[in-house]
C-alpha positions as CSV (number, residue, x, y, z in Angstrom):
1,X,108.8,73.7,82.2
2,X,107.0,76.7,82.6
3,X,107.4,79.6,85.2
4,X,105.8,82.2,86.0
5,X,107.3,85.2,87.2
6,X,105.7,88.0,89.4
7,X,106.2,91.4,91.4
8,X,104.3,93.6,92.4
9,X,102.1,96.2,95.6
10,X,105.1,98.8,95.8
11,X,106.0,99.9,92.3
12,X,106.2,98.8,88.9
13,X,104.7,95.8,89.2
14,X,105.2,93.0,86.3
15,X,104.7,89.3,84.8
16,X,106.8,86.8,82.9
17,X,106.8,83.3,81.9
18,X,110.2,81.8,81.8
19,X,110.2,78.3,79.8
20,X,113.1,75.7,79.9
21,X,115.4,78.8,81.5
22,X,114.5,81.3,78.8
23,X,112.4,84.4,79.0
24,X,109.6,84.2,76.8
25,X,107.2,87.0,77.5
26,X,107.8,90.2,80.0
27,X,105.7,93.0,80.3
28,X,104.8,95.5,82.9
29,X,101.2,96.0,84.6
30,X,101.6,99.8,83.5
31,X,101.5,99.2,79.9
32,X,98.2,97.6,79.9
33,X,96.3,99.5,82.7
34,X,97.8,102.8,81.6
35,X,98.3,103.9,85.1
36,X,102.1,105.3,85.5
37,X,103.8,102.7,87.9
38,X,101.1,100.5,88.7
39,X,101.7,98.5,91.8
40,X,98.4,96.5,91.6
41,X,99.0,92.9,91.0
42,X,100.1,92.2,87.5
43,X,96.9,90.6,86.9
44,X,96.5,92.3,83.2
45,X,100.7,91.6,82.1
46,X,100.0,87.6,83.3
47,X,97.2,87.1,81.3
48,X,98.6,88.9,78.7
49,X,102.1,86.9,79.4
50,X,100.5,83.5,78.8
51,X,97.9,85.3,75.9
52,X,101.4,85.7,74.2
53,X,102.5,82.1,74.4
54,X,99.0,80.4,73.8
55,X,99.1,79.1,77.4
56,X,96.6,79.1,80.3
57,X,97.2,78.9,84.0
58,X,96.6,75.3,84.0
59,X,99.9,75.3,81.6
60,X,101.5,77.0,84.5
61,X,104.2,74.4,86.5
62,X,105.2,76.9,88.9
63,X,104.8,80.7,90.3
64,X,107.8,82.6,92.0
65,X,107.3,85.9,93.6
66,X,109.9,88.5,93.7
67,X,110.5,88.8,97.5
68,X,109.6,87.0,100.9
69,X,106.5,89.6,102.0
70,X,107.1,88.0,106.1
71,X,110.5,89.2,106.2
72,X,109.7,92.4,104.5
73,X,106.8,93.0,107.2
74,X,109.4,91.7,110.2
75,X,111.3,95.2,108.9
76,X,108.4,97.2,108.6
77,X,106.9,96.3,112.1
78,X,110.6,97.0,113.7
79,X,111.3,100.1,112.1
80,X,108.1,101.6,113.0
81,X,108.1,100.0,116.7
82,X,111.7,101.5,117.0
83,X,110.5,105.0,116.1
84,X,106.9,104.5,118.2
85,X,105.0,107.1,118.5
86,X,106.1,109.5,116.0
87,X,105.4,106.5,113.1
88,X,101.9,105.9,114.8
89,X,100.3,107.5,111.4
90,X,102.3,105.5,108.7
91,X,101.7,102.8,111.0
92,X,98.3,102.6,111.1
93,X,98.1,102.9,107.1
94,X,100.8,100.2,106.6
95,X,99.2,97.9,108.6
96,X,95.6,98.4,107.4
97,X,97.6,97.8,103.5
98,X,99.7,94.7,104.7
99,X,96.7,92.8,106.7
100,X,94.4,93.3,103.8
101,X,96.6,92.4,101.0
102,X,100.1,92.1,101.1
103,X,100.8,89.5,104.0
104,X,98.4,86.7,101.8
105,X,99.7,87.1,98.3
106,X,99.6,83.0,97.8
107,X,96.4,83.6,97.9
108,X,96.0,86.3,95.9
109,X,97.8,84.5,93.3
110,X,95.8,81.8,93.6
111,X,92.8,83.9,93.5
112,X,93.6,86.2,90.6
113,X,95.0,83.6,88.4
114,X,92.6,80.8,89.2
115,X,96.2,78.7,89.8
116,X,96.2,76.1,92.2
117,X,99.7,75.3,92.0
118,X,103.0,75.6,93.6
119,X,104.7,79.4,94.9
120,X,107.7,79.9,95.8
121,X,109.6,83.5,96.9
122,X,112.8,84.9,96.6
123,X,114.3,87.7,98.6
124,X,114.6,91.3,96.6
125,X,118.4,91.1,96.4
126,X,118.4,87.6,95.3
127,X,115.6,88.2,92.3
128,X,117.9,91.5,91.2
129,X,120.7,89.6,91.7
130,X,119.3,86.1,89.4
131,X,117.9,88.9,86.6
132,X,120.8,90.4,85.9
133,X,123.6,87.0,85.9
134,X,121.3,84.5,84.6
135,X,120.7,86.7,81.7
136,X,124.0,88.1,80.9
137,X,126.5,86.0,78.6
138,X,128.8,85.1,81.8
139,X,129.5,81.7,83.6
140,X,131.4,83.4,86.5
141,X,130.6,87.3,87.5
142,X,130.7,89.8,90.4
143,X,127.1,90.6,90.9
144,X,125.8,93.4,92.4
145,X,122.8,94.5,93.4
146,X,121.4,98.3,94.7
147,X,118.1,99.8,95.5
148,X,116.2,101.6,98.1
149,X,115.0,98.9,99.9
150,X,113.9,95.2,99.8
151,X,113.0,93.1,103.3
152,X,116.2,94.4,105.0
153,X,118.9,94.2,102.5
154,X,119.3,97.7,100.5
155,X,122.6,96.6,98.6
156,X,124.5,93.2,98.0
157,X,127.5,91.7,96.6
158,X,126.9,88.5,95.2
159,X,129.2,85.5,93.2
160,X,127.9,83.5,90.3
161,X,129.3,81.0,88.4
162,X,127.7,78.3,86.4
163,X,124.3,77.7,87.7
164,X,124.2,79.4,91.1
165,X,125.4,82.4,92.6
166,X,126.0,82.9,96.6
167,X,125.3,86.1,98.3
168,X,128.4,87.2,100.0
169,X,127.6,90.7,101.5
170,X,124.5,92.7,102.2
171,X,123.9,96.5,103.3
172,X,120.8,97.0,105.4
173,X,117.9,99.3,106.4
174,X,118.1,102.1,106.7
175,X,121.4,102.9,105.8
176,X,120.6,103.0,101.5
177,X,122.0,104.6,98.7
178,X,118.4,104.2,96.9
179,X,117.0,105.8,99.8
180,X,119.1,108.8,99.9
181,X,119.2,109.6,96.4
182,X,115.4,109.3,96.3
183,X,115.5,111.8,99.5
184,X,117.2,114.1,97.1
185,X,115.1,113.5,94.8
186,X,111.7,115.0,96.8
187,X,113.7,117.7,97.7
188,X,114.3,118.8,94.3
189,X,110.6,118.5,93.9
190,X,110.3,115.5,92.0
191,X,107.9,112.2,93.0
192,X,109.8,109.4,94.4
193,X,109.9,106.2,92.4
194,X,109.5,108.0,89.2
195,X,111.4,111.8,89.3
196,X,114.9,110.0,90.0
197,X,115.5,110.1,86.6
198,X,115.0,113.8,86.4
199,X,118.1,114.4,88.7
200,X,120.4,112.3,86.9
201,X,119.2,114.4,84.1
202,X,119.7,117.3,86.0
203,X,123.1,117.2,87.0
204,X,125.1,117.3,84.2
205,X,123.7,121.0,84.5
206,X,125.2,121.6,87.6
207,X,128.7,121.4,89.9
208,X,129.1,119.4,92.6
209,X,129.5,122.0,95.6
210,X,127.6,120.2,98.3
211,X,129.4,117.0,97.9
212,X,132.0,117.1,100.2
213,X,129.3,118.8,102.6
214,X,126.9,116.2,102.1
215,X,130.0,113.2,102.8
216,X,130.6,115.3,105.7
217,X,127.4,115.6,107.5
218,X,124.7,113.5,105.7
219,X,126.3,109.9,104.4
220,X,129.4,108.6,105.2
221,X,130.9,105.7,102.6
222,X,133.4,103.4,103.4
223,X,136.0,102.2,101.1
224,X,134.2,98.9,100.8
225,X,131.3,100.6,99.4
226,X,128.9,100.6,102.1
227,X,127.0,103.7,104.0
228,X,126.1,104.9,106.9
229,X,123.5,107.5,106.8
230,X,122.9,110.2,109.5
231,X,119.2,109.9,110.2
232,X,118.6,113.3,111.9
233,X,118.6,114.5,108.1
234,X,115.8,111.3,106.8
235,X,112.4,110.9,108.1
236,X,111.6,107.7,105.8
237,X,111.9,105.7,109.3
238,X,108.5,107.4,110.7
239,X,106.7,110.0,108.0
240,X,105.6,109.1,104.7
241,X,108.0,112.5,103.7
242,X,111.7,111.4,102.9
243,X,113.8,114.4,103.6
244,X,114.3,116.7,107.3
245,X,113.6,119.4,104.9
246,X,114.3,122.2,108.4
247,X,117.4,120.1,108.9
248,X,119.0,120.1,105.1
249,X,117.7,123.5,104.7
250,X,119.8,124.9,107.6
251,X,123.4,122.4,106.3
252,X,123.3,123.2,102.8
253,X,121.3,126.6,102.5
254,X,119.0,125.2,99.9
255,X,115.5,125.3,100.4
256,X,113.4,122.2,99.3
257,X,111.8,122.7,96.5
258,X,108.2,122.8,95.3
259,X,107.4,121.2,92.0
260,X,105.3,124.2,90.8
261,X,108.9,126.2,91.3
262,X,111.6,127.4,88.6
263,X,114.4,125.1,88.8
264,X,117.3,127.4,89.9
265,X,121.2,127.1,89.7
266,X,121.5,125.9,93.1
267,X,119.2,122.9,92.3
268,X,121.0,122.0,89.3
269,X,124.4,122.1,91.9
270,X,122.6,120.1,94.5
271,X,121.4,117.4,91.8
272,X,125.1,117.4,90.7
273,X,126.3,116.8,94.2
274,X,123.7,113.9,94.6
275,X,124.5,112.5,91.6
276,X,128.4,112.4,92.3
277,X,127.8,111.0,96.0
278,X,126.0,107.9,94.4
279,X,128.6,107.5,91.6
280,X,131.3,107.7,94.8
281,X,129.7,104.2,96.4
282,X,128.6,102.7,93.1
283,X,132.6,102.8,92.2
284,X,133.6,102.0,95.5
285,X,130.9,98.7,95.8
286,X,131.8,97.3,92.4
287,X,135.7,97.6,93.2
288,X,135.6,95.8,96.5
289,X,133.1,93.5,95.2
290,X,135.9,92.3,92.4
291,X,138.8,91.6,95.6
292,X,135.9,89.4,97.0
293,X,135.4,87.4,93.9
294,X,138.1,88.2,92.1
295,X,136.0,88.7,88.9
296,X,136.2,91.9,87.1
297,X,133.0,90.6,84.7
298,X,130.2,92.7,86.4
299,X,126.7,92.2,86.8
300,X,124.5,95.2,88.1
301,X,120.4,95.1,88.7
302,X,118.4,97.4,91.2
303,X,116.9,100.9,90.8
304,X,120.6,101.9,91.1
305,X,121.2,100.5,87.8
306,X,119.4,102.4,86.1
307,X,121.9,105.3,86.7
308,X,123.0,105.2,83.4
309,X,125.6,107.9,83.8
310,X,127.4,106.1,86.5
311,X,126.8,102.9,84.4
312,X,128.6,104.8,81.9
313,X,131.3,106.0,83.6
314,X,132.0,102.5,85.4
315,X,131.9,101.1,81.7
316,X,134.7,103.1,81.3
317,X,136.7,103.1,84.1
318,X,139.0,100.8,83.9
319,X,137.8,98.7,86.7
320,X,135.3,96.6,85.2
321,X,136.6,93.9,82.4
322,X,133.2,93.7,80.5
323,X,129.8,94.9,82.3
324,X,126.3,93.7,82.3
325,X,122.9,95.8,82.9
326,X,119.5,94.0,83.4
327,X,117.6,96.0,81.3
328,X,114.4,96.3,83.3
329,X,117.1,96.7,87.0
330,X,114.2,98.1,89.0
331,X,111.0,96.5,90.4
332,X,109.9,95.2,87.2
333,X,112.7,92.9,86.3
334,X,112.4,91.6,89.7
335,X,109.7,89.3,87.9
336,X,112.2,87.9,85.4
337,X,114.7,87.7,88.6
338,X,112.3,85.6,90.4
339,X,110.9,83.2,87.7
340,X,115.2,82.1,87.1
341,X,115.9,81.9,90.7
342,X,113.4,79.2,91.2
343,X,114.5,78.0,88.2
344,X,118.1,77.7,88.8
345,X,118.2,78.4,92.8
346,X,115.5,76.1,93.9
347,X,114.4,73.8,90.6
348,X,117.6,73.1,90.0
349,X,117.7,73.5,86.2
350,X,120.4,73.9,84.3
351,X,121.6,78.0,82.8
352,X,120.2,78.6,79.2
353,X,122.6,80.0,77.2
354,X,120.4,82.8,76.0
355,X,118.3,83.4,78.6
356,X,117.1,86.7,77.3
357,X,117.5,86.3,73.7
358,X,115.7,89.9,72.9
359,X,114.1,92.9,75.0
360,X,111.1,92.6,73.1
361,X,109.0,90.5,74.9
362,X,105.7,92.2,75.0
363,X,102.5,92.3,72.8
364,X,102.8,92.1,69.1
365,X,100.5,92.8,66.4
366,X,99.6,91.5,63.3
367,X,98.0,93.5,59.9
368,X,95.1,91.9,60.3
369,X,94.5,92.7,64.2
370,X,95.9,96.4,63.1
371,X,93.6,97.0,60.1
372,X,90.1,95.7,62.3
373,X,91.6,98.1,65.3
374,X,91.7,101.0,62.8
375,X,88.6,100.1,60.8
376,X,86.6,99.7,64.4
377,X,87.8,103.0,66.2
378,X,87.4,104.7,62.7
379,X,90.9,106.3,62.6
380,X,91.6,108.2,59.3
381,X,95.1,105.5,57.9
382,X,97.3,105.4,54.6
383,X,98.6,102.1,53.9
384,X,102.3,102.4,52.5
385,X,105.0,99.4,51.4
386,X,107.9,99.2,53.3
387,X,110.2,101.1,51.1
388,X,107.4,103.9,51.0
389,X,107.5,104.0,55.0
390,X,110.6,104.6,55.7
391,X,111.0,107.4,53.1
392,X,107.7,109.3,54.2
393,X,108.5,108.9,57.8
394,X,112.0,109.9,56.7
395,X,110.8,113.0,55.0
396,X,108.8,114.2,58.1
397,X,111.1,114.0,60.4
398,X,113.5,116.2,57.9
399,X,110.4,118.4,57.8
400,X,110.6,118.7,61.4
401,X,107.8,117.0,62.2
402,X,107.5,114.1,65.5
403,X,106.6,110.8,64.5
404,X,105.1,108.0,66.5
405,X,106.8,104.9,65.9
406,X,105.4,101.5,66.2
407,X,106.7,98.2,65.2
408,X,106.9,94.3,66.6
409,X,106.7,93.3,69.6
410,X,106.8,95.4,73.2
411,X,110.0,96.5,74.6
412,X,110.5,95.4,78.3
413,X,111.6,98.0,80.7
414,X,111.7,102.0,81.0
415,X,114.0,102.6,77.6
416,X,112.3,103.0,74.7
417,X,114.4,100.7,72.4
418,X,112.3,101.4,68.5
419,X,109.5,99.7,69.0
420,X,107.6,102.0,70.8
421,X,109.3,105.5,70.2
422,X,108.8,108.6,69.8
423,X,111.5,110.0,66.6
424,X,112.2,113.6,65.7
425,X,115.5,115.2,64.3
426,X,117.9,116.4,67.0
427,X,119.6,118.7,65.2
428,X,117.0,120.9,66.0
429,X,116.3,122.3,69.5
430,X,113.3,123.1,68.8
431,X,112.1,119.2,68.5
432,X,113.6,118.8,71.8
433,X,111.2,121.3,73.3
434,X,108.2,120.4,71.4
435,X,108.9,116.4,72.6
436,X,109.2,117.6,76.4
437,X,107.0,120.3,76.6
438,X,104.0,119.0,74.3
439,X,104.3,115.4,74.1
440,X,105.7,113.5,76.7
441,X,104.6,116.7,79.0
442,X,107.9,116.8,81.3
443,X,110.9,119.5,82.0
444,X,112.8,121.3,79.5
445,X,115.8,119.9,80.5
446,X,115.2,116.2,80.5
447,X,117.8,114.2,78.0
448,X,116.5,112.6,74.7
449,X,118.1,109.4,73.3
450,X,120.9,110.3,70.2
């Protein structure tokens, strides 16, 4: 059987076919339409999806999408109703977005795929929730899921054994631990949805002197995990801005920063702050998620998960037996979440035992298609043996030069895993400033992978 997997309209969107319960082919809409974070619909990664396999649509038995867009407008419409009229401007642009798209995505599927077959939906929790256990190595786990926000459920606790899991505990709107890092995250002058990286990478520069400030006043966690934010200090309820930037600049003294700006020590503190708030609930979650089930195997999906440095540190922790990270947690992987929920949740189908047997599920390329690409866009090329490669490329990175790397098939997901990296020695500081500054155009302090 094969399944088709989609997400897509907020952020990363992404395709995947899923056949007989293993992922076949992922990739995200970004990599082909070269616009960072598309959230089109993944029109170029399905074709490219079922391109990969030799399919067409027709081969197509079934499409899941990665959350239930009704539910997610019933929020939307409360929320802004609630805060009426100081949300009449996000309002009037959500609802022009939802009415022309979003609330008739069967038939945008239909439409864009030429597929007259069955949908089905999952909620966001339960699609991170399905990408993360149905791909790990584990019949039984404690899975748990974070994020800004899905329909209404921002966190979750989940149980899985065998074939199924069963959602045991969910944190809603608005209180979120996406949310407030991501508020954190424009503050420090970074986008949303893509600059949340930058804090993590941030913080290890800093101290954590506004933490107990911002438990205090801003978000309160509970020793289950869950949060209750103080909205006086959020304005994602009514303005298309995050943070109260009057209101945080009067608790903590820091004002909000512009991107064009230096970053300062007081940043670097704030980011550390942040950073140990969210590391404070992640621990808290995933240890009162264990007394529920009373399973100390963990699975984690969401954009939370991608927090490698609290991944890390709840690797190592003591709390967690053995731990398991859905490679592509955020949006994305939603599309390989929803493809084995209705696979296993709905279908009924039986768990394969490798259901993600690699993380190189994108585009390949042969010599042939290689040697006509370069031959065609008239590209000066040396044509080495193995053996020869690895020494020359060898040679210039000892020489201090970046190399372009380039081999198989497509990594799915944000990490660049050797198939499409970017190499240089790191014993020199040097190469870490030229990669930042001149290649991958991004802040002197962001981390490179050892």
């Amino acid at each position: 059987m094969n399944l088709l997997g989609l997400s897509g309209f907020y952020h990363d969107s992404a395709a995947c076919i899923v056949v007989d319960g293993q992922v076949k082919a992922a990739i995200q809409e970004e990599r082909l339409s070269r616009i960072k974070h598309d959230a089109s619909f993944p029109k170029l990664a399905a074709r490219q999806c079922l391109d990969q396999l030799g399919l067409t649509i027709n081969d197509i038995d079934h499409v899941f999408f990665y959350e239930k867009p009704f539910l997610k407008f019933d929020r939307l419409l409360t929320t802004h109703f609630n805060e009426w009229p100081r949300s009449f401007s996000p309002f009037t642009r959500m609802l022009e977005a939802w009415l022309g798209t979003k609330v008739k995505i069967p038939r945008i599927i239909s439409k864009q795929l030429s597929y007259n077959g069955p949908i089905g939906f999952a909620k966001h929790h339960e699609s991170h929730a399905a990408s993360t256990f149905y791909c790990s190595p584990f019949d039984e786990a404690t899975i748990v899921t974070l994020d800004g926000v899905g329909e209404w459920a921002t966190g979750a606790i989940h149980h899985g054994t065998g074939d199924q899991f069963k959602t045991l505990r969910e944190q809603h709107y608005p209180n979120s631990l996406g949310l407030f890092y991501s508020t954190f995250t424009a503050y420090l002058g970074f986008e949303v949805n893509d600059g949340e990286y930058k804090v993590m990478g941030l913080a290890p520069y800093g101290k954590p002197i506004y933490k107990n400030k911002l438990l205090e006043q801003v978000v309160k966690i509970q020793d289950d995990g869950s949060l209750k934010i103080n909205e006086d200090y959020f304005r994602f309820n009514y303005s298309d801005g995050m943070p109260h930037e009057l209101r945080l600049t009067k608790l903590l003294g820091v004002k909000p920063r512009k991107p064009s700006e230096p970053i300062q020590t007081i940043h670097q503190d704030l980011a550390a702050s942040v950073q140990a708030v969210l590391e404070d609930a992640v621990f808290k979650t995933v240890k009162f998620a264990i007394s529920l089930t009373g399973q100390k195997r963990v699975c984690l999906a969401g954009g939370v998960a991608l927090n490698c440095t609290a991944n890390g540190k709840l690797l190592h922790s003591g709390l967690v037996d053995d731990l398991f990270i859905q490679p592509a947690s955020g949006d994305a992987g939603g599309a390989i979440g929803a493809a084995l929920f209705g696979a296993h949740m709905i279908l009924g189908q039986k768990r394969h035992a490798k259901a993600l047997p690699t993380v190189y599920l994108g585009p390949n390329y042969d010599q042939k298609s290689i040697d006509e690409y370069l031959q065609r866009a008239q590209i000066p090329h040396e044509k080495l043996t193995t053996d020869g490669l690895v020494k020359r490329v060898a040679q210039e990175i000892n020489n201090q030069k970046v190399v372009g790397w380039f081999q198989g098939a497509m990594e799915f997901g944000p990490r660049a895993l050797g198939n499409r990296s970017i190499l240089g020695d790191p014993r020199a500081k040097e190469n870490w400033i030229k990669i930042n500054k001149k290649v991958k155009f991004r802040e002197d302090f962001r981390p490179l992978a050892p």
